[in-house]
C-alpha positions in Angstrom: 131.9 96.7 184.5 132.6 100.6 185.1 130.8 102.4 187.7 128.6 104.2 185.4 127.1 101.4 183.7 126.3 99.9 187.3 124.6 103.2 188.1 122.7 103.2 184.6 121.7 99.1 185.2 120.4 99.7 188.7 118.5 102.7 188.4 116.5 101.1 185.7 115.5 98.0 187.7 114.5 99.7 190.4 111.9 101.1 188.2 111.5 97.5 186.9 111.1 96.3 190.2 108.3 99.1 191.6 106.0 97.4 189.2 106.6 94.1 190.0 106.4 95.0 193.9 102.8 96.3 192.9 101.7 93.0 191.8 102.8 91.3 195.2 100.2 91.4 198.1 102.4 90.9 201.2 100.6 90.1 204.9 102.6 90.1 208.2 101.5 87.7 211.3 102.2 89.3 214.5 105.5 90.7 213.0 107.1 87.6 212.9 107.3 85.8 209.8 105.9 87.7 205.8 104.2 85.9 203.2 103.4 86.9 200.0 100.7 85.9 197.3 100.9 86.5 193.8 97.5 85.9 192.2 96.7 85.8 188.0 93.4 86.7 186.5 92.1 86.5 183.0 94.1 89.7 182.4 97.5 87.8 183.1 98.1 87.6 179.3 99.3 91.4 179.7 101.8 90.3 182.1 103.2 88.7 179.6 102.9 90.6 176.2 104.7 93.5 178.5 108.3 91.7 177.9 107.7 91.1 174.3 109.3 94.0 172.9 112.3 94.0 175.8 113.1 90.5 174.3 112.8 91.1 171.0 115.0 94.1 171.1 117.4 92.6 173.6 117.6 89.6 170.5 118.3 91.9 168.1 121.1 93.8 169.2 122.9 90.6 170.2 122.6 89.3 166.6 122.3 92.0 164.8 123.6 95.7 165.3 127.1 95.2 166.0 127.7 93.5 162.3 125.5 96.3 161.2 127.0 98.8 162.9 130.7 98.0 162.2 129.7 98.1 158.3 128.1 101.1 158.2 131.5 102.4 160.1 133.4 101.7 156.9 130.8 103.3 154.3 130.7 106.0 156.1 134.7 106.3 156.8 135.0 106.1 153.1 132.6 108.9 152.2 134.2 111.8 154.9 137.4 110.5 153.2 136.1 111.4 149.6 134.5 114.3 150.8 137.3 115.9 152.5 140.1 115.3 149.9 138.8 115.0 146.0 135.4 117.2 146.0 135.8 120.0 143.8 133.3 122.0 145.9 134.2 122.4 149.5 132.9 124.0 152.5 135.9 125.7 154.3 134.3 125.0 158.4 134.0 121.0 156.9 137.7 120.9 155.6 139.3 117.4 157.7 136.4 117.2 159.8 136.2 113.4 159.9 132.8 111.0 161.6 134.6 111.6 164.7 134.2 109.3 168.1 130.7 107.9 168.7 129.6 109.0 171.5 127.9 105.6 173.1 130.6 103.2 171.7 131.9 102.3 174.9 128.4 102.3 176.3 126.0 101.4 173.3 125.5 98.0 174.5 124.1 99.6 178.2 122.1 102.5 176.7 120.1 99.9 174.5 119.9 97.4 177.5 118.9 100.2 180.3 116.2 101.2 177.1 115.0 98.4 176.9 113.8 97.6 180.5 113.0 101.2 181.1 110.4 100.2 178.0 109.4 96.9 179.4 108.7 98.9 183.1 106.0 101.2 181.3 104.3 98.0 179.9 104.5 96.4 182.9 102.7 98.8 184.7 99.9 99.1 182.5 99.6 95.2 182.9 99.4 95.2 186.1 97.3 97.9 186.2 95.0 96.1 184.4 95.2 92.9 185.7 95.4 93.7 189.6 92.9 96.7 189.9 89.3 97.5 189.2 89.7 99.6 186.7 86.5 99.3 184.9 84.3 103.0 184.8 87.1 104.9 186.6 89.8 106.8 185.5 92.0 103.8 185.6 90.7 102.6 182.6 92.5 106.0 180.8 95.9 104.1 181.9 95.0 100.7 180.8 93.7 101.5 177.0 96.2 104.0 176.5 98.9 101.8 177.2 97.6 99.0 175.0 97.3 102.0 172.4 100.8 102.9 173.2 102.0 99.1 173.1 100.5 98.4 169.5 102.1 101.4 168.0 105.9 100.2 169.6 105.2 96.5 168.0 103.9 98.6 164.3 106.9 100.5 164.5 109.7 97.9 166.3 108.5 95.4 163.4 109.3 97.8 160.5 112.3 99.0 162.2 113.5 94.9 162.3 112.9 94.5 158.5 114.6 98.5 157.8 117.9 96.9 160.5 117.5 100.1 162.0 116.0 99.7 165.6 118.2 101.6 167.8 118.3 102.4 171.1 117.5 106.2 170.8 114.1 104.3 169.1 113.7 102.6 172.2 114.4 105.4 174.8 111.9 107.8 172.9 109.4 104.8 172.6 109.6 104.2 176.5 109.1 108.2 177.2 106.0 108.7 174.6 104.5 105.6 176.1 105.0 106.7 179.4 103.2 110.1 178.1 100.2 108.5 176.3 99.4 106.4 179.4 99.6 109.8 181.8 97.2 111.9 179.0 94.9 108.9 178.7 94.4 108.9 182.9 93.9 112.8 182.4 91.4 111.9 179.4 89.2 109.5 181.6 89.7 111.9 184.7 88.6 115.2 183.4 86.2 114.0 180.0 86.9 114.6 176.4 86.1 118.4 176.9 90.1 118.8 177.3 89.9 117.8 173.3 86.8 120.2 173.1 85.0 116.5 171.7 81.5 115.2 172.9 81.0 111.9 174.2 77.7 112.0 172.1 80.1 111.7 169.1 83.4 109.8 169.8 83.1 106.8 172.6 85.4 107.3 175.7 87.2 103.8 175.0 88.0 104.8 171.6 89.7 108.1 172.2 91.7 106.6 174.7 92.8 104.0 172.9 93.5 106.5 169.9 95.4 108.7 172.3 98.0 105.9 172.9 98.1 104.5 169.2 98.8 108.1 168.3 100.0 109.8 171.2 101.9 112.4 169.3 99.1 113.7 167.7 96.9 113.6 170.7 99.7 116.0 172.1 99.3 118.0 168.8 95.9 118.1 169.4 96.6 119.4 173.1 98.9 122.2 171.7 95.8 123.1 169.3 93.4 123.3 172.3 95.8 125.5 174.1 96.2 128.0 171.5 92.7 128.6 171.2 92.3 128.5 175.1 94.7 131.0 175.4 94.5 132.9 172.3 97.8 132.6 171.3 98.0 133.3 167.0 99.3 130.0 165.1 102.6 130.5 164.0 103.2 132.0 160.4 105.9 129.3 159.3 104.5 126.0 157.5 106.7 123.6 158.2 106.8 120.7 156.0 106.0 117.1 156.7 108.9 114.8 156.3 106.3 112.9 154.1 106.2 114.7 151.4 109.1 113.6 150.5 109.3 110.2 148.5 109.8 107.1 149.9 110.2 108.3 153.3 107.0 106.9 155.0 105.6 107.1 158.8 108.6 104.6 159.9 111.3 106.2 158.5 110.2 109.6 159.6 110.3 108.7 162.9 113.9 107.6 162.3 114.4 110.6 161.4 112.5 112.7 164.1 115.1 110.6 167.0 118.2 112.6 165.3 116.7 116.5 165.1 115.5 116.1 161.4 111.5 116.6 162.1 111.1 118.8 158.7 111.6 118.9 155.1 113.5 122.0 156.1 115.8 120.0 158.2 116.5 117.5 155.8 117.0 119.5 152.8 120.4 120.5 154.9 121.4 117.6 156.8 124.7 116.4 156.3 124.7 112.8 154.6 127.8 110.9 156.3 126.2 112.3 159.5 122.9 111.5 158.9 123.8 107.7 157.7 126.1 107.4 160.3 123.7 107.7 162.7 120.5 106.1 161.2 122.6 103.4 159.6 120.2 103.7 156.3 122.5 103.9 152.9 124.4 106.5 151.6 122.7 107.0 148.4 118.9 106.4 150.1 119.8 109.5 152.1 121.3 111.2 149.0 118.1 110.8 147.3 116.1 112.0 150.3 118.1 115.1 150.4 118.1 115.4 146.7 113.8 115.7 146.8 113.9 117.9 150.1 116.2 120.4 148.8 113.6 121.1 145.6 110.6 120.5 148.3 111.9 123.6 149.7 111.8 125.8 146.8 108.5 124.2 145.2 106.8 123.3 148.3 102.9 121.8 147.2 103.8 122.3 143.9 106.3 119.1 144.2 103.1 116.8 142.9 103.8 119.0 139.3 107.1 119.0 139.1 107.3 115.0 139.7 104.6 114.6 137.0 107.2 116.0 134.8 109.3 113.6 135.9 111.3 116.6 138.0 111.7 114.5 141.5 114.6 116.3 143.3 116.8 119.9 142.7 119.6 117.4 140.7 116.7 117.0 138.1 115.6 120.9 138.0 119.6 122.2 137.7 120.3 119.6 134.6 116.9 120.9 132.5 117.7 123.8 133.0 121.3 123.8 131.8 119.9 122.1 128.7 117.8 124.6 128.4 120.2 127.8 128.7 122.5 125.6 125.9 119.8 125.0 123.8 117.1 127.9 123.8 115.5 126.4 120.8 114.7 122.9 122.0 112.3 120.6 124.5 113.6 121.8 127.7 112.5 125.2 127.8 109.2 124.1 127.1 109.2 121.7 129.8 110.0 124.8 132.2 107.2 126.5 130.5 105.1 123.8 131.3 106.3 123.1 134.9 105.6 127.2 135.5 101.7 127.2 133.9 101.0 124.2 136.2 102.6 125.4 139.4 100.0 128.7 138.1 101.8 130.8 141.5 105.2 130.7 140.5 106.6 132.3 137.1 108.8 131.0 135.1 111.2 133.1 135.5 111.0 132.5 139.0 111.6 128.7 138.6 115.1 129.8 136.6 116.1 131.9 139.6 115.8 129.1 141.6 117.2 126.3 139.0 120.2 128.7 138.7 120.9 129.5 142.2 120.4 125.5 143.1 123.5 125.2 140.2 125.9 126.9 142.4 124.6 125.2 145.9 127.0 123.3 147.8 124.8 120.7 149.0 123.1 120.2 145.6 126.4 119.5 144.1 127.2 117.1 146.9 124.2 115.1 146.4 124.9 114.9 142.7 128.0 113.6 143.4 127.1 110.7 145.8 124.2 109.7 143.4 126.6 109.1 140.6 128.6 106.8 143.0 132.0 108.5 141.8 133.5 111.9 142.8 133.7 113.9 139.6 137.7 115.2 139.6 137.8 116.4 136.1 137.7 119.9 137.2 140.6 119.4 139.8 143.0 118.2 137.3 144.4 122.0 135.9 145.0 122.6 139.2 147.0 119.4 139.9 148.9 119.7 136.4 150.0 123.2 137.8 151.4 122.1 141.2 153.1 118.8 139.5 154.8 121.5 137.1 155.6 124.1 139.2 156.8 121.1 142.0 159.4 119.9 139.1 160.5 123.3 137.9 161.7 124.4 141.1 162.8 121.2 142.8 164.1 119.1 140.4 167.1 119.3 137.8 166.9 118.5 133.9 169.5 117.0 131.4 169.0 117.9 128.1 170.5 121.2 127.6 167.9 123.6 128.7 167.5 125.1 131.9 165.0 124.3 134.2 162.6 127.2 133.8 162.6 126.5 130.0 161.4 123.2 130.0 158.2 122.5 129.1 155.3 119.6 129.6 152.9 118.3 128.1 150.7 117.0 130.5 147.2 116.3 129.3 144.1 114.2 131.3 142.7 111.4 129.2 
C-alpha cells in the first residue's frame, strides 16, 4: 500500500478510535496495573445502528461500483469519441478533448473506505453520546436528536442512492461533513433556545426542531443565512436561482447527486457538459440529455415551464422544432400553438418566445442534446464537405487512364 493511502487510513481511525475511547471508563490501582469497564444501557441499540451505513456502503462498493463503474467508462469513451469527430456543430476549446484520467482511480477504493469510517465516527459519537451521558434537559440533548435526524436522512438518501447504483463516495464524504454540521447546530439550538431561528418555544417543541434541524440540516443552515440577513441588514440578492426541481424527473435524490459535482441550479445544469456530467454521476447518457434538454428551456421560460409542458413543450428540442414548423408553414397549427403558449405565459409576448425559439436553433448545446436524444449523430450535413476533400484528395494525388487529364475528370458522388 502507498504511503498516502496509509496516511488517509490512519488519520481516519484515529477519529474512529476517539469515540470509541469515550465509551471506555478506565481506573488505575496505585499505578500498577489498568482496567477498563465497558458498560451498555438501554441506549446500546445506537451503538449499533452507528455501523449500519459504514457496512452497507463498504458492501456495496465491493459488489457493486467497479462493474458499474468500468461500464459507464465505455459509454462515456464512446460519446467524447462521437463528439469530437462526426458532430456537425463543434465548439473550437472542446476539439480532442477526451474524459481524461480520473482523478481517484488509483485511490477510489481508499477515498470511499476513509468516507465511510469518517461517516461511521460521526454516528458513533452521537451513540455514545447518548448512551453514556445524561443528556436529558441539557444541551446534550441538541447533539443526540440532531444526529438521529442527521442519521435518518443518510439511510433516506443511501437507500435511493442503492436502487439509482449511484452511491459514491463524494455522497459519503459530504454526508459525514453535513452530519457532523447538524449535530454542532443542534448543540447550539439546545444551548442558546430557538431565538437563533427567531421561533417560540410556545409554538414549535424543542425536541422537534432539533430533530428537524438534523433531518434537514441544509435548510436549517438556509434558515440560519435568512436570520443573518435580517440581523445584519444585508438586502437578499436580486438573482432567483432555480431549484434543480423544477426540472422533471429530477427529484430530492437526484438533486443531491447533483449538488456533490457543482450543479446546484437549473442554471448550472442547463450548461453542464453531458459526457462530464455522466461520467461522474454514472446516471445514463440520454437521462442527462433529457435533463439538460428541460433546463436549457427552464432558463428562458422560468415559472412559465408548467404552460409550456401543458402544451406538451417539455424541453428547448421541443420549442426549436414548433417553431420551425411554424416559420415553414405560417398558415397551419403551429403558430397557433405559439400563440397559445404566449397568452398563457400572459408576461412574455409572442414575439418574444420566437426570439428565444430562434436563438435556441443556433445554440450549441441545444443541438447537442438533440443529437444524443436521437441516439445517432446526424452526419448528413458533413457529407458536401467530405465529397469535396475525397475529390480534391484524387485530383491532385492520383493519376487517371481514360484519356483525360486529371483536372478534367469529373465524379459523381452522391449520399444515399
Amino acid at each position: 500500500m502507498h504511503a498516502r493511502p496509509k496516511t488517509v487510513y490512519a488519520l481516519s481511525f484515529v477519529l474512529l478510535g476517539f469515540a470509541l475511547l469515550y465509551s471506555i471508563h478506565w481506573s488505575y490501582a496505585e499505578w500498577q496495573r489498568s482496567s477498563y469497564a465497558l458498560g451498555l444501557g438501554g441506549s446500546a441499540v445506537f451503538l449499533f445502528l452507528a455501523f449500519v451505513p459504514g457496512v452497507l456502503a463498504i458492501v456495496y462498493h465491493m459488489v457493486t461500483v467497479t462493474q458499474r463503474r468500468q461500464q459507464n467508462i465505455i459509454a462515456v469513451d464512446k460519446y467524447y469519441v462521437w463528439r469530437n469527430t462526426t458532430r456537425s456543430m463543434k465548439r473550437k476549446h472542446q476539439e480532442g478533448i477526451d474524459r481524461g484520467e480520473d482523478p481517484l482511480k488509483e485511490y477510489g477504493p481508499v477515498s470511499a473506505n476513509v468516507a465511510t469510517i469518517l461517516l461511521v465516527a460521526v454516528f458513533l459519537f452521537v451513540a455514545i453520546v447518548a448512551t453514556y451521558t445524561k443528556w436529558h434537559g441539557n444541551a446534550l440533548q441538541g447533539i443526540v436528536y440532531a444526529g438521529l435526524g442527521a442519521y435518518i436522512s443518510v439511510l433516506y438518501y443511501m437507500v435511493a442512492r442503492l436502487y439509482a447504483s449511484a452511491l459514491s463516495s463524494r455522497f459519503l464524504m459530504s454526508s459525514a461533513i453535513g452530519s457532523a454540521s447538524a449535530v454542532a447546530m443542534g448543540w447550539v439550538f439546545a444551548s442558546g433556545g430557538l431565538g437563533i431561528l427567531g421561533l417560540s418555544t410556545k409554538t414549535w417543541g424543542m425536541t422537534t426542531v432539533l430533530f428537524l434541524t438534523g433531518l434537514f440540516h441544509k435548510w436549517a443552515i438556509d434558515a440560519l443565512r435568512r436570520r443573518a440577513r435580517q440581523l445584519f441588514g444585508q438586502p437578499e440578492p436580486e438573482t432567483v436561482e432555480l431549484s434543480l426541481n423544477a426540472v422533471e424527473g429530477v427529484d430530492d435524490v437526484h438533486a443531491d447527486l447533483l449538488n456533490e459535482y457543482g450543479v446546484t441550479t437549473v442554471q448550472g445544469l442547463a450548461t453542464a457538459e453531458p459526457g462530464e456530467l455522466c461520467d461522474r454521476t454514472l446516471l445514463p447518457l440520454d437521462r442527462i440529455a433529457d435533463w439538460i434538454d428541460q433546463a436549457i428551456l427552464i432558463t428562458h421560460l422560468k415559472k412559465n415551464i408548467t404552460q409550456a409542458r401543458a402544451l406538451g413543450i417539455r424541453g428547448a428540442v421541443d420549442l426549436v422544432r414548433i417553431y420551425e414548423q411554424a416559420q415553414a408553414d405560417p398558415n397551419g397549427g403551429m403558430p397557433k400553438l405559439l400563440d397559445d403558449l404566449a397568452k398563457r405565459c400572459g408576461d412574455i409576448p409572442r414575439a418574444a418566445i420566437d426570439a428565444i425559439a430562434d436563438r435556441l436553433r443556433n445554440d450549441y448545446q441545444v443541438s447537442l442534446v438533440d443529437e444524443l436524444r436521437q441516439g445517432a449523430p446526424d452526419t448528413v450535413a458533413d457529407v458536401p464537405a467530405v465529397v469535396g476533400k475525397v475529390v480534391t484528395e484524387l485530383k491532385t494525388n492520383y493519376t487517371f487512364f481514360g484519356g483525360q487529364p486529371p483536372s478534367e475528370v469529373k465524379l459523381d458522388i452522391r449520399s444515399r
